[in-house]
N, CA and C of each residue as an Amber inpcrd file, in Angstrom:
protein
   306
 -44.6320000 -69.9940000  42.1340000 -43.4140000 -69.9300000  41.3440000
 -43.4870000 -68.7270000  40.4050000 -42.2460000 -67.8460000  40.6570000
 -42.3260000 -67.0680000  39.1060000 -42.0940000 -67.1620000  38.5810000
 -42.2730000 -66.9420000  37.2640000 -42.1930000 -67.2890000  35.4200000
 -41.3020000 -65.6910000  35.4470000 -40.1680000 -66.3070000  34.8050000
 -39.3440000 -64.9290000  34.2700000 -39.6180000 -64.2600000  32.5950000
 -39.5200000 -62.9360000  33.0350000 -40.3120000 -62.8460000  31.7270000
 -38.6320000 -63.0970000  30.7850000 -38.1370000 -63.0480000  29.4940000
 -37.6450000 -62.8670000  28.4080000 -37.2180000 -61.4710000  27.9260000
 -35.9000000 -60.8300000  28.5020000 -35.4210000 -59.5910000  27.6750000
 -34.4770000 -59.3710000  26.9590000 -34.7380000 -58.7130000  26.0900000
 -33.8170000 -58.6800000  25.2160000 -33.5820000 -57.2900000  25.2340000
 -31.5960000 -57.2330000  25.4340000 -31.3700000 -55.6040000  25.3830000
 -30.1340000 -55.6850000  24.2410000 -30.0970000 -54.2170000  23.8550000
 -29.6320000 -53.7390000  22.5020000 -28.8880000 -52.3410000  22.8660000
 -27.5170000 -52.5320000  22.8930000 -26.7020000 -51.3470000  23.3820000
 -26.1460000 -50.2250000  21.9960000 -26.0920000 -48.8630000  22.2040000
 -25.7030000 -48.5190000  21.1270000 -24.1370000 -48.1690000  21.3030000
 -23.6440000 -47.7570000  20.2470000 -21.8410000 -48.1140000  20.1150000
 -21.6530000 -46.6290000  19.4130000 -20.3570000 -46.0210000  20.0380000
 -19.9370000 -45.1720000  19.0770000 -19.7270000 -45.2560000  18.0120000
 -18.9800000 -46.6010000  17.4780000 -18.8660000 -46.7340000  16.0670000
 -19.8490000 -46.2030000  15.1760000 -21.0650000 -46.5280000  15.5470000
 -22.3920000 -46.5780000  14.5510000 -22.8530000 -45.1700000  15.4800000
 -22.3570000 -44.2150000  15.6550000 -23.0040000 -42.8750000  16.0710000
 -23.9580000 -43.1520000  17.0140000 -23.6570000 -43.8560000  18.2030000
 -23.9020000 -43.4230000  19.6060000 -22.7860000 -42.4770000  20.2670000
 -23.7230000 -41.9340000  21.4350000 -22.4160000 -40.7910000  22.1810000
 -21.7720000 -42.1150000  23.1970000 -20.2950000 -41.1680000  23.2890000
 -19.9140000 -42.0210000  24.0440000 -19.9070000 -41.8800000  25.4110000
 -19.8200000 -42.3080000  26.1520000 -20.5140000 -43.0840000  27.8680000
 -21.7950000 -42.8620000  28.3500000 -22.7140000 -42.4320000  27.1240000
 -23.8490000 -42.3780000  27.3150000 -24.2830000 -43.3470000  26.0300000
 -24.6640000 -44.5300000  26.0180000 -25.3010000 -45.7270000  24.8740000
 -26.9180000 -45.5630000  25.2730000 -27.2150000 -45.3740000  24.3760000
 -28.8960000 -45.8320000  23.9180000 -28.8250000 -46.9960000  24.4530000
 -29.9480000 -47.3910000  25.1410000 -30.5810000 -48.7470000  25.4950000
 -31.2720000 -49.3940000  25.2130000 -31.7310000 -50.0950000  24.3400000
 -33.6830000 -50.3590000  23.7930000 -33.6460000 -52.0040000  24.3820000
 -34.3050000 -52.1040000  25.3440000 -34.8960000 -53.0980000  26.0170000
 -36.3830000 -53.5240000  25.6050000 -36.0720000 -55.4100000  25.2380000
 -37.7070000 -55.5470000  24.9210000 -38.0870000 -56.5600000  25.3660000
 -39.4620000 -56.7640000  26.4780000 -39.3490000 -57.9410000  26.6840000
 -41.1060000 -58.4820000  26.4410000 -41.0990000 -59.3330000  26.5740000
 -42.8190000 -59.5450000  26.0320000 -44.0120000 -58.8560000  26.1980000
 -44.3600000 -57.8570000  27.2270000 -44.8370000 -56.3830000  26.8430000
 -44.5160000 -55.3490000  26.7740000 -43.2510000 -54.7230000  26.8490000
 -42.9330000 -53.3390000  26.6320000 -41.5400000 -53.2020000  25.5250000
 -41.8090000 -52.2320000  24.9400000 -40.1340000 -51.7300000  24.5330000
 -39.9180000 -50.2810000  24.9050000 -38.2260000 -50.4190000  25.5340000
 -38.3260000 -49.5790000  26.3960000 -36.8760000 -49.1950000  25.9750000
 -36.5440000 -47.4400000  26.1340000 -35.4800000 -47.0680000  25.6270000
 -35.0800000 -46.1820000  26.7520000 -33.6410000 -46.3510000  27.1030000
 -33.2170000 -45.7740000  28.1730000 -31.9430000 -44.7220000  27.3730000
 -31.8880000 -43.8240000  27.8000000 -30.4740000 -42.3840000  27.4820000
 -30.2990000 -41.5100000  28.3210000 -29.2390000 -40.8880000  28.4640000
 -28.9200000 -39.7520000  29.4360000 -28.9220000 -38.5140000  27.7930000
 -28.7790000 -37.4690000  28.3810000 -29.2100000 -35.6880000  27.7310000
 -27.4880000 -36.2010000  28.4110000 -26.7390000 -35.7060000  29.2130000
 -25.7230000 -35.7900000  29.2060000 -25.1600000 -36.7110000  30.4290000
 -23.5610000 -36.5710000  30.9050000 -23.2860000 -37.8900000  31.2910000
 -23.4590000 -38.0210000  33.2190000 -23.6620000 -36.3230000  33.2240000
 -24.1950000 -36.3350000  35.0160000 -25.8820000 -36.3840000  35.0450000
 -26.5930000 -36.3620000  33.6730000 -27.6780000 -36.3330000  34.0790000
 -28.7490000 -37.6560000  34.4410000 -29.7490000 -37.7650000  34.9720000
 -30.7410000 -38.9290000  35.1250000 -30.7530000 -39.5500000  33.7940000
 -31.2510000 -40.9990000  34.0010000 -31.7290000 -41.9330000  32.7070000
 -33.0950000 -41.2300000  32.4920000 -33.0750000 -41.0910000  30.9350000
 -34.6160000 -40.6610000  31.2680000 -34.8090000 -41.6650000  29.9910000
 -36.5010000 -42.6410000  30.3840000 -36.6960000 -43.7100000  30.1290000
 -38.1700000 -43.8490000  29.3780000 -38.6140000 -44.2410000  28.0620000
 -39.6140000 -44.5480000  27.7180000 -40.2970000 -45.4000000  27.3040000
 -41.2410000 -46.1240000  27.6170000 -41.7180000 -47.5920000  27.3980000
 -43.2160000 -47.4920000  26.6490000 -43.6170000 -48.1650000  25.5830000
 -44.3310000 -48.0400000  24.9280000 -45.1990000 -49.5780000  25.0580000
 -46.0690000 -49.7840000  25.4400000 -46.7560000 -51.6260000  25.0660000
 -46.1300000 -51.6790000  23.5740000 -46.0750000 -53.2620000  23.5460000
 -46.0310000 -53.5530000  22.0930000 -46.9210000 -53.6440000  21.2520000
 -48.0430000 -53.7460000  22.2910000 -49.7030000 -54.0070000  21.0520000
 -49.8920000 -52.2940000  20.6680000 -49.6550000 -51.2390000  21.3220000
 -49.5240000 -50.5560000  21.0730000 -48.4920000 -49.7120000  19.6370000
 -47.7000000 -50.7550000  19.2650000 -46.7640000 -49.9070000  18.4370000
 -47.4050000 -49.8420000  17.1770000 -47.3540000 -49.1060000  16.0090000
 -48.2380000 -48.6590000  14.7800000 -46.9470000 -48.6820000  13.4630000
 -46.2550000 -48.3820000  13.9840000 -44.7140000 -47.8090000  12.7140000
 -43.4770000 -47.8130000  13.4040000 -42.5660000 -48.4030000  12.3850000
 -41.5710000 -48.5880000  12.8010000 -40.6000000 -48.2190000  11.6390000
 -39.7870000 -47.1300000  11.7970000 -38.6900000 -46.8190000  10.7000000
 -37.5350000 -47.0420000  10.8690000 -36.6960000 -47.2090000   9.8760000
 -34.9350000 -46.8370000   9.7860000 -34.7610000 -46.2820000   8.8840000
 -33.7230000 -45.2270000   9.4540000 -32.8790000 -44.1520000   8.6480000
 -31.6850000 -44.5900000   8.5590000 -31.0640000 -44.9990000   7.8030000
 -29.2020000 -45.1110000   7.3730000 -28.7190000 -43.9350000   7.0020000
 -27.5020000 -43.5550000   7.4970000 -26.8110000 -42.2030000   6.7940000
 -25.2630000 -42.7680000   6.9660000 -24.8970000 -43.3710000   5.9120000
 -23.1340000 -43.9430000   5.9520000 -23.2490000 -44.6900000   6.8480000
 -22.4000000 -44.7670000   8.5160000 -22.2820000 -46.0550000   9.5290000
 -23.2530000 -45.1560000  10.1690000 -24.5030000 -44.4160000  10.6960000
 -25.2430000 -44.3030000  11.5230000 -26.2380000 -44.6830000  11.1500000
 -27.2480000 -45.6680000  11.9530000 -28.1240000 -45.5360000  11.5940000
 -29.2270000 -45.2610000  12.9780000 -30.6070000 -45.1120000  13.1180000
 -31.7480000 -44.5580000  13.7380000 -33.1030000 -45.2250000  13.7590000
 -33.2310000 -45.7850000  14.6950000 -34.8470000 -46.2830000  14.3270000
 -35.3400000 -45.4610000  15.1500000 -36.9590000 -45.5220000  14.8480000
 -37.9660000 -44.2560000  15.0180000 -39.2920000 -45.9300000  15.5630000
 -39.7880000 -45.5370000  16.7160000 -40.5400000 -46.3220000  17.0030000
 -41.7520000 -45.8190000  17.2920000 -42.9950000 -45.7660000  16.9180000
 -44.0550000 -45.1080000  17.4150000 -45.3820000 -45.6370000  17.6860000
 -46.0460000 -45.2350000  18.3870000 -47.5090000 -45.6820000  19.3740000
 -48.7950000 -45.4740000  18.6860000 -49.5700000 -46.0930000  19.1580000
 -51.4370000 -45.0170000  18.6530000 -51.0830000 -43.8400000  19.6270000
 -50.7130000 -43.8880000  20.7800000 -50.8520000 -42.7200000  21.7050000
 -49.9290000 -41.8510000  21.5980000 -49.3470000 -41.7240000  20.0570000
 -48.5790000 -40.2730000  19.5000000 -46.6750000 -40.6050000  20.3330000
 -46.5150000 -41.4200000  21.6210000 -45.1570000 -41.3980000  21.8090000
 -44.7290000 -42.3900000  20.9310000 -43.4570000 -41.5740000  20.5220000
 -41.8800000 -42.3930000  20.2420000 -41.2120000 -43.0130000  20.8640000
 -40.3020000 -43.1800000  20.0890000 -39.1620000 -44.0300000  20.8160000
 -37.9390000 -43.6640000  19.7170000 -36.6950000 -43.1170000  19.7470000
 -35.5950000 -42.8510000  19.1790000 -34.5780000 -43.4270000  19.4400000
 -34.2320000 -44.5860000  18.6950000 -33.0440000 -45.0180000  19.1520000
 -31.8710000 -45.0230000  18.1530000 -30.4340000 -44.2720000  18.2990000
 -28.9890000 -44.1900000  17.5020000 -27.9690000 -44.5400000  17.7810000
 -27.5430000 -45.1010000  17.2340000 -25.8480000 -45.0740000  17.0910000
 -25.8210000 -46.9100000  17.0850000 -27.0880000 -47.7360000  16.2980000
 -26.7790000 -48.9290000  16.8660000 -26.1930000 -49.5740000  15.2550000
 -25.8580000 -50.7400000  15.0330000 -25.5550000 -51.5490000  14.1960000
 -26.7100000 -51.5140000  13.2710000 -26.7660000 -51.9180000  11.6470000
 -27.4720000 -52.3770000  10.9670000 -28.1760000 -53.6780000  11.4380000
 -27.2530000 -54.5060000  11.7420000 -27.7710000 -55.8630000  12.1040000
 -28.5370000 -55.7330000  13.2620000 -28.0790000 -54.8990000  14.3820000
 -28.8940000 -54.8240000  15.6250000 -30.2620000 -53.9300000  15.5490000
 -30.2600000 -53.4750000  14.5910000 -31.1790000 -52.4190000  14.3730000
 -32.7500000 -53.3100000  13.5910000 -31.9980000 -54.4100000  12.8670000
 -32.6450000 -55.2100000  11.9860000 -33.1970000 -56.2720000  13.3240000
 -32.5330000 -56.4990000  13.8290000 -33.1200000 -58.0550000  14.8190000
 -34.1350000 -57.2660000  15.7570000 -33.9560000 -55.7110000  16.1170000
 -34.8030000 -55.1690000  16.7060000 -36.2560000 -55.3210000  16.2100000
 -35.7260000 -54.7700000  14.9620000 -37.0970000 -54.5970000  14.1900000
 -38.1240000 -56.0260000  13.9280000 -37.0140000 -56.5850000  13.9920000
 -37.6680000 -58.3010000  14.0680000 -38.1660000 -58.8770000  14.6440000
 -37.9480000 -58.3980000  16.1590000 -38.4850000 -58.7150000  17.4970000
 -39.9410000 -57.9160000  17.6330000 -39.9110000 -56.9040000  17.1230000
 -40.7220000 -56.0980000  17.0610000 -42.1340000 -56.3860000  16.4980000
 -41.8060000 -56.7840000  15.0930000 -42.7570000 -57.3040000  14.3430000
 -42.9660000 -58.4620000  14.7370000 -42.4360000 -59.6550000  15.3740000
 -42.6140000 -60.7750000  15.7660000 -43.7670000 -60.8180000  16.6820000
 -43.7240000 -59.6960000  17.6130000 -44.4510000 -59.5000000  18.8420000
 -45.8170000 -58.7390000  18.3770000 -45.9040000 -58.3880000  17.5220000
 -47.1510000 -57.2930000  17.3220000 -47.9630000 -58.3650000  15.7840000
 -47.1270000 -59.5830000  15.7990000 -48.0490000 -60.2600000  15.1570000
 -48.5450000 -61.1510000  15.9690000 -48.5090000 -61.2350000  16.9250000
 -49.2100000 -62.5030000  18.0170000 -50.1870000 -61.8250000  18.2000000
């Protein structure tokens, strides 16, 4: 039998300064968080996944309705994710810390 893992995804919105038909993606599910974006709207997803035991720091930047989290590794990669909600940005971060305290 397979056990499904648990994901949780987080779309970004123009409102809150995502581009539009290209949304930030930040997908998290019990080992990875993973952020999906296009550079523009004919180009590939280009996709980065970080372990969670791996993550070290986690920021937000607010500037008026945009805000930015900054996600980062021991192994020096990021993770940039914009244009999402305060609140979505917050439950991220929640999930985040939830997982890297187990």
């Amino acid at each position: 039998m397979m056990s499904l893992a648990r994901v949780n995804i987080f779309k970004s919105s123009i409102i809150h300064g995502g581009l539009p038909f290209m949304p930030d993606i930040i997908e998290i599910d019990d080992t990875y968080v993973t952020i999906k974006k296009r550079k523009t709207p004919l180009s590939a997803i280009y996709t980065i996944s970080i372990p969670l035991k791996n993550i070290v720091n986690i920021k937000i930047f607010k500037s008026g309705f945009r805000t930015k989290i900054l996600i980062e590794s021991f192994s020096k990669s990021s993770i940039l994710g914009q244009g999402f909600s305060s609140r979505k940005i917050m439950q991220i971060k929640d999930l985040l810390i939830g997982y890297s305290s187990q």
